[in-house]
MIFIDREN-62650 format. One line per 4 residues: number of its first residue (from 0); their letters; for each residue z, y, x of N, C-alpha, C, CB. Coordinates in steps of 0.001 Angstrom, whole numbers, plus 500000, padded with zeros to 6 digits. Each point is the difference from the previous one (the first is absolute). Glycine has a CB too. Example, Ala and Ser with C-alpha at 12.3 -4.5 7.8 and 13.67 -1.06 7.14 Angstrom:
0) AS) 507800 494310 513190 500000 501190 499110 500000 501200 500900 501246 498827 498108 ~ 498034 502223 501542 500060 501190 500820 500730 501090 499230 497855 499372 501184
This chain:
0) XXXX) 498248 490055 518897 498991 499825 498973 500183 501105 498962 499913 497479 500385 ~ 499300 503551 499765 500402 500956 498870 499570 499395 498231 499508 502172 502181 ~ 500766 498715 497236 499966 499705 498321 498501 500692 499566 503041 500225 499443 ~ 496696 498760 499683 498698 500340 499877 500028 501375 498803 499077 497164 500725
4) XXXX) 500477 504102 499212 499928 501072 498646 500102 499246 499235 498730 501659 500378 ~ 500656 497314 499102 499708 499746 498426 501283 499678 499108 497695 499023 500725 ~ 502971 500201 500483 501315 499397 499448 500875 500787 499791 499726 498324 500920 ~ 500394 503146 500230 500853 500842 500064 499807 501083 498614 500062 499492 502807
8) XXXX) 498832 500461 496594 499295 500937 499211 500547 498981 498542 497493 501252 501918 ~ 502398 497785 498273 500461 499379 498443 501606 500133 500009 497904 497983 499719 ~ 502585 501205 501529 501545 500622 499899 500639 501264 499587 499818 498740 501486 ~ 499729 502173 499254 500162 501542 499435 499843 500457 498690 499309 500348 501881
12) XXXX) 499509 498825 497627 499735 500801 498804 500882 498846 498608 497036 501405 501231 ~ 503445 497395 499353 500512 499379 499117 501516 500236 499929 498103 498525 500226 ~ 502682 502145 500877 501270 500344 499961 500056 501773 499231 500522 498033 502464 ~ 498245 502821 497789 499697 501082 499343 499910 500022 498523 499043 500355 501955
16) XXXX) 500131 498641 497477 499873 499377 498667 501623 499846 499245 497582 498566 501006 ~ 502815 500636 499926 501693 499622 499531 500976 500896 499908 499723 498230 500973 ~ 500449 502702 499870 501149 500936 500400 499690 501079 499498 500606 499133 501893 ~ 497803 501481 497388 500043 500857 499860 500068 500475 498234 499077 499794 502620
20) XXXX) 500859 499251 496469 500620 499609 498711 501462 500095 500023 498166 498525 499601 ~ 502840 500418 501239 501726 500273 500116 500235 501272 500396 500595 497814 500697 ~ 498902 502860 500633 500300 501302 499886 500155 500780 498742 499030 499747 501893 ~ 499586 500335 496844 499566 500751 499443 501812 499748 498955 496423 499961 500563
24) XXXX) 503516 498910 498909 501008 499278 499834 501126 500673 499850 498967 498533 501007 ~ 502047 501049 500369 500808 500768 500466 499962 501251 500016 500184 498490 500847 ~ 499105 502485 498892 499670 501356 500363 500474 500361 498258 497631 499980 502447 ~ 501932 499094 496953 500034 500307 498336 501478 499472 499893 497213 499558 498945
28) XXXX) 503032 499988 501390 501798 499419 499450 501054 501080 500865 499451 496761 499845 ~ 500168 504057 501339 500615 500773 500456 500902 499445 501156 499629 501119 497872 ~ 499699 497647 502744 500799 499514 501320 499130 499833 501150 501598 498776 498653 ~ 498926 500752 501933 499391 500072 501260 499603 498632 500591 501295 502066 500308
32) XXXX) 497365 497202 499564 499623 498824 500509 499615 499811 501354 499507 499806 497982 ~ 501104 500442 502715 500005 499991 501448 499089 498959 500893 502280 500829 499438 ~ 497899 497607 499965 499315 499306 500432 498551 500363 499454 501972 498464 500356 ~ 497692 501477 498330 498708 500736 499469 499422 501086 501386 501086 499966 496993
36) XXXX) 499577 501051 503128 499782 501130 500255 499684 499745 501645 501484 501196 497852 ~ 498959 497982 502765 499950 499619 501233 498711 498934 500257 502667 500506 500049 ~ 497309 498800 499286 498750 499118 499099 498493 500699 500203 501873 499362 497893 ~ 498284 501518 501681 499051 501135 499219 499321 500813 501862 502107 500730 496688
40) XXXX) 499228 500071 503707 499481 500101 501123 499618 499689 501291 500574 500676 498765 ~ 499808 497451 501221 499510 499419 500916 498300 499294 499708 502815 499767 500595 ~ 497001 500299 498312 498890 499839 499048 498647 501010 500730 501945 499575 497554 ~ 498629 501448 501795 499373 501346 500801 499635 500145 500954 500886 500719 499217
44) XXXX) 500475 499197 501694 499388 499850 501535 499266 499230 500428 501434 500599 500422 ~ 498710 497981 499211 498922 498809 500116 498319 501005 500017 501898 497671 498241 ~ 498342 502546 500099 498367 500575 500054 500051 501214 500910 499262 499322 497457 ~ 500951 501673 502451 500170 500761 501530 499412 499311 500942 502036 500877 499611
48) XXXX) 499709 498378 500602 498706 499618 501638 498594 499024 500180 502323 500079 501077 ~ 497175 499138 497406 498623 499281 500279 499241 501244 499980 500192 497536 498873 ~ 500098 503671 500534 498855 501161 499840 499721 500488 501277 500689 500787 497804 ~ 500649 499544 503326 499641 500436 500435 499976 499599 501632 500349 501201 497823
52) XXXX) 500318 497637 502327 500121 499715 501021 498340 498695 500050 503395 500858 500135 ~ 497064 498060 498677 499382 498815 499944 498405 500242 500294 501911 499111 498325 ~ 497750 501315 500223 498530 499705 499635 499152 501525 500996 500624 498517 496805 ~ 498480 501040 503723 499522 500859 500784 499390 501253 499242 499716 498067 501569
56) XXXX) 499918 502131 497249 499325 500898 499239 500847 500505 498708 497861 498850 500916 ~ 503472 500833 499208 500484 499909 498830 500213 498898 498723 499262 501862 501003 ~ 502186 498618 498360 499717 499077 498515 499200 500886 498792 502490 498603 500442 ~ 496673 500555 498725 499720 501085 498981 499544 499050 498520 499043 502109 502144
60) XXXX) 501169 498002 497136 500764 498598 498656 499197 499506 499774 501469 500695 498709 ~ 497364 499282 501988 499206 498150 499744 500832 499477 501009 497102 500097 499438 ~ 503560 500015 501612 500699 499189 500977 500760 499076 498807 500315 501881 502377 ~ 500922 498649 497032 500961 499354 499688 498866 498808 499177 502386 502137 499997
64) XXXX) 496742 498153 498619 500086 498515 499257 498975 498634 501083 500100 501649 496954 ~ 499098 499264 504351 498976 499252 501017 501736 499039 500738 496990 502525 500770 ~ 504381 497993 499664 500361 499765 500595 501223 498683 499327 498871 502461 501266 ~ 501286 497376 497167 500435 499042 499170 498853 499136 499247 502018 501533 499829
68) XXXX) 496614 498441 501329 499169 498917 499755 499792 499404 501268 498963 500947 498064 ~ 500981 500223 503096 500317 498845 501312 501422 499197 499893 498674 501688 501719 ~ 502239 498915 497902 501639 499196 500139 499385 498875 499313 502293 501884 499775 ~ 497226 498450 498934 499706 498479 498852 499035 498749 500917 499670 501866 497295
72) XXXX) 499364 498816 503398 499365 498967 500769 500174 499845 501162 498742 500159 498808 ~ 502406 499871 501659 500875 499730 501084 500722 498699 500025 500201 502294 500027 ~ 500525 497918 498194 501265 499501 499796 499526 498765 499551 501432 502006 499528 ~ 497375 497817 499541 499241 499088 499746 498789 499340 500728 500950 500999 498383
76) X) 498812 499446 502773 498805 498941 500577 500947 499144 501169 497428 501850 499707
């Protein structure tokens, strides 16, 4: 049963959201947030691969807020 984009597209962009503030973070205190930083580029790749493998035409940023209103009426009907 594969994963549907939408879900994969909110995941991505909600671990991107997160990791990419602690990076900024860490980057300013002068250490190294590894989990952040690892965070960040599994984030990435996520969107990567819905761009380019998933969605047949591409992602392009009406996807992401169209794709945290299908999750919402997913999660709720």
């Amino acid at each position: 049963m594969p994963v549907e984009p939408d879900i994969l597209i909110v995941i991505a962009t909600l671990v991107v959201t997160f990791a990419g503030p602690s990076v900024v973070a860490g980057w300013a205190e002068r250490s190294w947030p590894w989990v952040a930083m690892t965070s960040l580029g599994i984030g990435l790749g996520l969107l990567g691969y819905v761009h380019l493998a998933v969605q047949p035409d591409g992602l392009s940023f009406r996807d992401i807020p169209d794709a945290f209103v299908h999750v919402a009426a997913m999660v709720l009907n």
